[in-house]
N, C-alpha and C positions, 0 to 999 in steps of 0.2 A: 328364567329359572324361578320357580316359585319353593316358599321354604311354609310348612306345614307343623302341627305340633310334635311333638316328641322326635325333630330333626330327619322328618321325611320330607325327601330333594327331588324335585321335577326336573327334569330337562330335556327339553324336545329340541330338537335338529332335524336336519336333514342331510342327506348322505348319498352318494352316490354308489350303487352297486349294479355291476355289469352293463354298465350304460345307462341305466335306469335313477330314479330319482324314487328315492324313500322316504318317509317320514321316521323319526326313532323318536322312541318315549324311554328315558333312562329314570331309572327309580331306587332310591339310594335309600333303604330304613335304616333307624338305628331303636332299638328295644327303648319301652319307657322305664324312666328309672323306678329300681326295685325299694319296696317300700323299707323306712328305716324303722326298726325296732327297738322302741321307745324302753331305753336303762336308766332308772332313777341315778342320780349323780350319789357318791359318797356320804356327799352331806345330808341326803333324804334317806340314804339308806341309813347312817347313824340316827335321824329322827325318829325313824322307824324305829328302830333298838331300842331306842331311851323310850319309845314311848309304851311296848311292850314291856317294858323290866317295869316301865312305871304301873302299866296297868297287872302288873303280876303281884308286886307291892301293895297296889292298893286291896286286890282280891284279898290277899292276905290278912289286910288288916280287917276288913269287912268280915273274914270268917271267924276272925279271932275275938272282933270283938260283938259278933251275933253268937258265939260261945259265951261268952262274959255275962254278958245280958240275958242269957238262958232262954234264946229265941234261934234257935241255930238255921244257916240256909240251907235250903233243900239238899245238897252235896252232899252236906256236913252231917246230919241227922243228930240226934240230941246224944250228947257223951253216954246216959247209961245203952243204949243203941244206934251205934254211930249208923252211917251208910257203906254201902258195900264200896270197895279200892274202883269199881267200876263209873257210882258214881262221881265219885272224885278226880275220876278222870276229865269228865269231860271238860270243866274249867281248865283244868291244864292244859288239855288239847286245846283249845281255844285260843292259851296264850302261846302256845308253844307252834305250832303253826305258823302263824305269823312271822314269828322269830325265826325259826331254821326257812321260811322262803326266804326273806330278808337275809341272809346268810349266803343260802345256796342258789337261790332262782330268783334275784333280784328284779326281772324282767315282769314274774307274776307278785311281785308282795302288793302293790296296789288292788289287788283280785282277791288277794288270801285276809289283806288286813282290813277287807269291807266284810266279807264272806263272815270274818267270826268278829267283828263289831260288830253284825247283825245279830250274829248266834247269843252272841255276851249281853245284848238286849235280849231277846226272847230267855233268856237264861235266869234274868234279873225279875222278869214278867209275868214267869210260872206262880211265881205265889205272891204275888202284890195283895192279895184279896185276903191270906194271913198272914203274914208278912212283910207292912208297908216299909217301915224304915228300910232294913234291908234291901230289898228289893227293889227301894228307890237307887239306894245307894251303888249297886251295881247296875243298874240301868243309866246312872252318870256316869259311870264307868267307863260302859259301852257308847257312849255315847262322845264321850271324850277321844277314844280311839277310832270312831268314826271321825271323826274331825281333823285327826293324821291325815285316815286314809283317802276321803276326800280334799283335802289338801296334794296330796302325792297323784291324785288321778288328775289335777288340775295342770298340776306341772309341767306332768310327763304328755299330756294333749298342746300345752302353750309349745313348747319347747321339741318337738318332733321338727 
Protein backbone atom coordinates (compact mmCIF):
# COMPACT_ATOMS: atom_id res chain seq x y z
CA UNK A 1 0.00 0.00 0.00
CA UNK A 2 1.46 3.14 -0.89
CA UNK A 3 0.05 6.53 0.78
CA UNK A 4 0.35 9.75 -1.59
CA UNK A 5 -0.19 13.53 -0.78
CA UNK A 6 -3.50 14.96 0.19
CA UNK A 7 -4.33 11.10 1.62
CA UNK A 8 -4.66 9.22 -1.78
CA UNK A 9 -4.33 5.13 -0.78
CA UNK A 10 -3.12 2.47 -3.29
CA UNK A 11 -3.85 -0.90 -2.95
CA UNK A 12 -3.25 -3.67 -5.26
CA UNK A 13 -4.30 -7.39 -4.83
CA UNK A 14 -5.21 -9.88 -6.15
CA UNK A 15 -8.39 -11.84 -6.27
CA UNK A 16 -10.00 -14.63 -7.61
CA UNK A 17 -13.01 -14.32 -9.93
CA UNK A 18 -14.73 -17.34 -11.47
CA UNK A 19 -11.77 -19.32 -11.41
CA UNK A 20 -9.62 -16.76 -12.87
CA UNK A 21 -6.99 -14.73 -11.12
CA UNK A 22 -7.17 -10.82 -11.18
CA UNK A 23 -5.18 -8.17 -10.48
CA UNK A 24 -7.28 -5.07 -8.40
CA UNK A 25 -6.04 -1.54 -8.17
CA UNK A 26 -8.20 0.14 -5.11
CA UNK A 27 -7.93 3.87 -5.02
CA UNK A 28 -9.10 5.74 -1.95
CA UNK A 29 -9.01 10.07 -2.37
CA UNK A 30 -9.78 12.28 0.04
CA UNK A 31 -10.16 16.28 -1.19
CA UNK A 32 -7.21 18.53 -0.24
CA UNK A 33 -7.90 20.67 2.55
CA UNK A 34 -9.82 23.93 1.77
CA UNK A 35 -8.07 27.11 2.10
CA UNK A 36 -8.36 28.96 5.49
CA UNK A 37 -9.55 32.59 5.48
CA UNK A 38 -7.17 34.68 7.06
CA UNK A 39 -9.49 37.09 10.20
CA UNK A 40 -7.48 39.46 11.89
CA UNK A 41 -7.71 38.55 15.71
CA UNK A 42 -9.74 41.29 17.94
CA UNK A 43 -6.66 42.77 18.97
CA UNK A 44 -5.70 43.84 15.33
CA UNK A 45 -9.05 44.75 14.66
CA UNK A 46 -9.09 47.22 17.89
CA UNK A 47 -5.50 48.46 16.22
CA UNK A 48 -7.09 49.07 13.42
CA UNK A 49 -9.95 51.50 15.31
CA UNK A 50 -7.52 53.37 17.30
CA UNK A 51 -5.44 53.86 14.53
CA UNK A 52 -8.26 55.37 12.22
CA UNK A 53 -9.83 57.56 15.08
CA UNK A 54 -6.21 58.47 15.32
CA UNK A 55 -5.74 59.36 11.87
CA UNK A 56 -9.25 61.16 11.97
CA UNK A 57 -8.00 63.27 14.86
CA UNK A 58 -4.93 64.16 13.48
CA UNK A 59 -6.74 65.22 9.91
CA UNK A 60 -8.67 67.37 12.11
CA UNK A 61 -6.19 69.15 13.62
CA UNK A 62 -4.01 69.63 10.30
CA UNK A 63 -7.39 71.26 8.83
CA UNK A 64 -7.86 73.42 11.82
CA UNK A 65 -4.76 74.46 12.05
CA UNK A 66 -4.05 75.12 8.00
CA UNK A 67 -7.12 77.44 8.80
CA UNK A 68 -5.25 79.34 11.55
CA UNK A 69 -2.40 79.81 9.55
CA UNK A 70 -4.46 81.14 6.68
CA UNK A 71 -3.09 78.51 4.28
CA UNK A 72 -6.04 76.26 4.19
CA UNK A 73 -5.85 72.39 2.53
CA UNK A 74 -7.16 71.74 -0.80
CA UNK A 75 -10.60 70.13 0.96
CA UNK A 76 -11.06 73.04 3.07
CA UNK A 77 -10.57 76.12 0.61
CA UNK A 78 -10.00 79.50 2.36
CA UNK A 79 -13.06 80.51 4.84
CA UNK A 80 -14.20 83.73 2.61
CA UNK A 81 -14.83 80.54 -0.24
CA UNK A 82 -14.81 77.57 1.43
CA UNK A 83 -15.09 74.09 -0.84
CA UNK A 84 -17.97 72.46 -1.93
CA UNK A 85 -19.43 69.35 1.01
CA UNK A 86 -18.27 67.18 -2.06
CA UNK A 87 -14.76 68.03 -1.46
CA UNK A 88 -14.89 67.42 1.98
CA UNK A 89 -15.89 64.30 1.57
CA UNK A 90 -13.49 62.70 0.34
CA UNK A 91 -10.95 62.90 3.50
CA UNK A 92 -13.88 61.35 5.32
CA UNK A 93 -14.33 58.68 2.89
CA UNK A 94 -10.96 57.79 3.38
CA UNK A 95 -11.13 57.65 7.07
CA UNK A 96 -14.33 56.27 7.18
CA UNK A 97 -13.80 53.34 5.07
CA UNK A 98 -11.36 51.81 6.85
CA UNK A 99 -13.37 52.13 9.83
CA UNK A 100 -16.92 50.45 8.89
CA UNK A 101 -14.53 47.52 6.99
CA UNK A 102 -12.76 47.03 10.26
CA UNK A 103 -16.31 46.89 11.83
CA UNK A 104 -18.30 45.01 9.33
CA UNK A 105 -15.78 42.88 6.96
CA UNK A 106 -12.89 42.46 9.04
CA UNK A 107 -11.58 39.68 6.68
CA UNK A 108 -10.92 42.81 4.00
CA UNK A 109 -9.77 45.78 6.39
CA UNK A 110 -6.00 44.80 5.63
CA UNK A 111 -7.08 45.76 1.68
CA UNK A 112 -9.26 48.87 2.56
CA UNK A 113 -6.71 50.22 5.21
CA UNK A 114 -3.72 50.07 2.29
CA UNK A 115 -6.19 51.21 -0.33
CA UNK A 116 -6.87 54.74 1.42
CA UNK A 117 -3.32 55.02 3.29
CA UNK A 118 -2.37 55.25 -0.33
CA UNK A 119 -5.31 57.60 -1.13
CA UNK A 120 -4.36 59.79 2.16
CA UNK A 121 -0.79 60.11 0.61
CA UNK A 122 -1.88 61.01 -2.89
CA UNK A 123 -4.25 63.31 -1.02
CA UNK A 124 -1.42 65.00 1.12
CA UNK A 125 0.73 65.25 -2.45
CA UNK A 126 -1.86 67.35 -4.68
CA UNK A 127 -0.50 70.51 -3.42
CA UNK A 128 2.99 69.97 -1.81
CA UNK A 129 4.34 72.42 -4.53
CA UNK A 130 1.88 75.33 -2.71
CA UNK A 131 1.37 74.00 0.17
CA UNK A 132 4.60 72.20 1.88
CA UNK A 133 3.84 72.28 5.52
CA UNK A 134 0.55 70.88 5.18
CA UNK A 135 0.94 68.68 2.86
CA UNK A 136 3.90 67.29 4.51
CA UNK A 137 1.85 66.79 7.38
CA UNK A 138 -0.84 64.61 5.87
CA UNK A 139 1.44 62.60 3.93
CA UNK A 140 2.86 61.54 7.68
CA UNK A 141 -0.34 60.86 8.29
CA UNK A 142 -0.73 58.62 5.49
CA UNK A 143 1.93 57.21 6.04
CA UNK A 144 1.53 56.44 9.50
CA UNK A 145 -1.69 54.38 8.66
CA UNK A 146 0.15 52.65 6.17
CA UNK A 147 2.35 51.18 8.76
CA UNK A 148 -1.06 49.56 10.55
CA UNK A 149 -1.88 48.31 7.56
CA UNK A 150 1.19 46.68 6.69
CA UNK A 151 1.62 45.53 9.77
CA UNK A 152 -1.97 43.67 9.71
CA UNK A 153 -1.09 42.17 6.17
CA UNK A 154 2.06 40.72 7.86
CA UNK A 155 0.20 38.91 10.45
CA UNK A 156 -2.61 37.69 8.96
CA UNK A 157 0.15 35.90 6.13
CA UNK A 158 2.44 34.57 9.37
CA UNK A 159 -0.55 33.24 11.05
CA UNK A 160 -2.73 31.43 8.22
Amino acid sequence: MATFPYGCRLSMGATSHRGGLSTVADMEFTSPPTPVIAVPSDGWRTVSTLTWAGVFGALLAVAISSRTIGRPIWWLGPSSAPASALLITIPLGIVLIPLVTTLRAPRHMATASSVCSFALIASGLIEIASNPAISLAVVVIGFAALTESIAVVVVMRQYR
